[in-house]
C-alpha angles and dihedrals in degrees: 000000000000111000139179092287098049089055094049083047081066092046091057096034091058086045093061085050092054084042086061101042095050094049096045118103102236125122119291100236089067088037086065099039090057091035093056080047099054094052090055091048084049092052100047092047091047092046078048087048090054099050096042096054089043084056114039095039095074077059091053091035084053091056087058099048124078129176112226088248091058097059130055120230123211126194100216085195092235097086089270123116119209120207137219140177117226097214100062103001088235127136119259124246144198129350115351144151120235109205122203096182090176087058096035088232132116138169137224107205137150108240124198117198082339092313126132089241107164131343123036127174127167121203134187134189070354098295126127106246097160138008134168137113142285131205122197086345097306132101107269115177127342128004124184130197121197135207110243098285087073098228097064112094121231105171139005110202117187108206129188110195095336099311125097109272133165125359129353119196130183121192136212114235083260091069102242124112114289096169133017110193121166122198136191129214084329096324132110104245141168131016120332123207140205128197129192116246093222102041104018086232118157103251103169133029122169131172128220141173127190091004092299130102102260117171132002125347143200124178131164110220107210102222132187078223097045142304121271139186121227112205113181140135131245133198101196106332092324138104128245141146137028117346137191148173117207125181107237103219093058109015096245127152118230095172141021139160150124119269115207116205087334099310123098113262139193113339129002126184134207128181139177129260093265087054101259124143114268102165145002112190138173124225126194110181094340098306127104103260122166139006117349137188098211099173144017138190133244092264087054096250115134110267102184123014103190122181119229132202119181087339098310134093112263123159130016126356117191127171123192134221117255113266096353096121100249108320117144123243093183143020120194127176117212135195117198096332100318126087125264150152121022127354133180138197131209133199119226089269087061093249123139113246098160138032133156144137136263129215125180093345094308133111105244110161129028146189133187128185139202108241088245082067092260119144109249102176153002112209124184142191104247118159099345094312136094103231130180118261108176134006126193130181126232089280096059095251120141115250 
């Protein structure tokens, strides 16, 4: 089949023949005469060149070109992709476009015994969405990935042999930084960063080595509620050391406390966005364990003190009237986290109006008082039921 090179053989071929006339001795009339011959050769077989190539490239075109349907692809298991054509079951080689018609996406990439090996470039709706290069079918070098228009950069991945190596970078829409991350032979190492998308301001910077947290941190945590900064410290992926979380529009701390080997140790403190106390509780080896404020009112008085043992209540749970300076409205006893033993009860006026005992989870023994402090009733535990023993009116009689 006559192709593109055979017709520019003719081109040169007719050129030697104009070479030889032109350099021949004979008269110049005739000179001219062959001469004026030759060019129009040159052009007929130029103007043959041109349509021949316009016909037969679509068919070289064609050769580089496979649907998606037309080639097998193998996972090898070890993030390579071996491909093959159906026709024939042979690997693919060279520069070729891959068409998925049903995803309007295509790429253009340079394969080696099936193998992505060089250029590689992924399209959709014809627009450029990633590009970098491959070497013996695994990522080697850059790689960038683009938002839909196809020109606005979205990350920049830096790959060694398949795995994550060097610096990572992820854009805003804007096109400036958004995230700065480093790797080494796969792991995260070294410092990330985070920028914010209005000011440009570092917001977050954390260190790692070997793919785990190691030295101080600083992160800002985006909330529906508020944004906060955590600012704490790892020794190889663990935590340890002071800790804090501090909201970012007034400087206030809501949290703070001392991790111990990655579990939460002695006093931590949380407070509410205006800055008023909200908890104070007590950690031993990451488990609740002594006397906690659990809660507070507005005013910033303590609302519940609760006792822990190993993370569970155990002891004495009290909690205190609003703005009654410190008088007590209950008092529960717990074991390991269930109630049990003796428990009271007190009006507003911090008067006790109820008082009784737990067993075994069950209510087995009951007073009530008048609010003037006389006994109502006597209630007891008797076949499964809590039934009424003695009753008395306001004035202490016997009813």
């Amino acid at each position: 089949m006559l192709i593109c090179r055979d017709v520019v053989a003719l081109v040169i071929k007719n050129i030697d023949i104009f070479a030889a006339v032109h350099n021949s001795s004979k008269g110049v009339f005739k000179q001219i005469k062959k001469h004026y011959k030759i060019r129009s050769t040159m052009k007929k077989s130029i103007l043959l060149l041109i349509i021949l190539c316009g016909f037969f490239m679509p068919d070289l075109s064609a050769q580089n070109e496979f649907n998606i349907e037309e080639i097998t692809v193998i996972n090898l298991g070890d993030g390579r992709y071996l491909h093959r054509r159906k026709s024939d079951d042979k690997p693919i080689d060279g520069e070729r476009r891959i068409i998925d018609g049903r995803r309007s996406e295509y790429k253009l990439a340079t394969f080696k015994d099936g193998l992505y090996d060089g250029k590689y470039q992924h399209f959709k709706y014809n627009k450029l969405t990633e590009e970098g290069t491959y070497k013996e079918g695994r990522k080697d070098g850059i790689f960038k990935e683009y938002t839909s228009d196809g020109v606005t950069l979205k990350n920049q991945k830096s790959y060694k042999e398949g795995k994550t190596d060097g610096l990572w970078i992820s854009y805003y829409t804007n096109g400036e930084p958004e995230r700065e991350k480093n790797y080494k032979n796969g792991l995260e190492d070294g410092v990330e960063r985070k920028y914010d998308y209005e000011s440009g301001a570092l917001i977050t910077e954390m260190n790692f080595v070997d793919g785990k947290k190691h030295g101080k941190q600083r992160q800002q945590i985006t909330s529906n509620h508020k944004d906060y900064v955590i600012d704490s410290n790892y020794e190889m992926g663990v935590l340890n050391g002071k800790y804090s979380e501090t909201y970012v529009d007034n400087g206030i701390v809501r949290k703070e406390g001392v991790y111990k080997n990655g579990k939460e140790e002695g006093v931590w403190l949380l407070q509410t966005t205006d800055g008023m106390p909200e908890k104070e509780l007590r950690y031993k080896n990451g488990k609740l364990d002594g006397e906690c404020k659990t809660k507070f009112f507005t005013d910033g008085s303590v609302s519940e003190i609760e006792h822990y043992k190993e993370g569970k209540r155990h002891g004495l749970s009290t909690s205190f009237l609003y703005q009654k300076k410190g008088k007590v409205q209950s008092e529960t006893n717990y074991v390991d986290g269930k109630k049990e033993g003796l428990y009271k009860k007190y009006n507003q006026e911090g008067n006790l109006y109820e008082e009784g005992r737990i067993e075994n989870g069950k209510l087995v023994f009951q007073k009530e008082y008048f609010s003037n402090g006389k006994l109502r009733t006597k209630k007891e535990l008797k076949d499964g039921r809590l039934e009424t023993t003695e009753k008395y009116d306001e004035n202490g009689n016997k009813i």
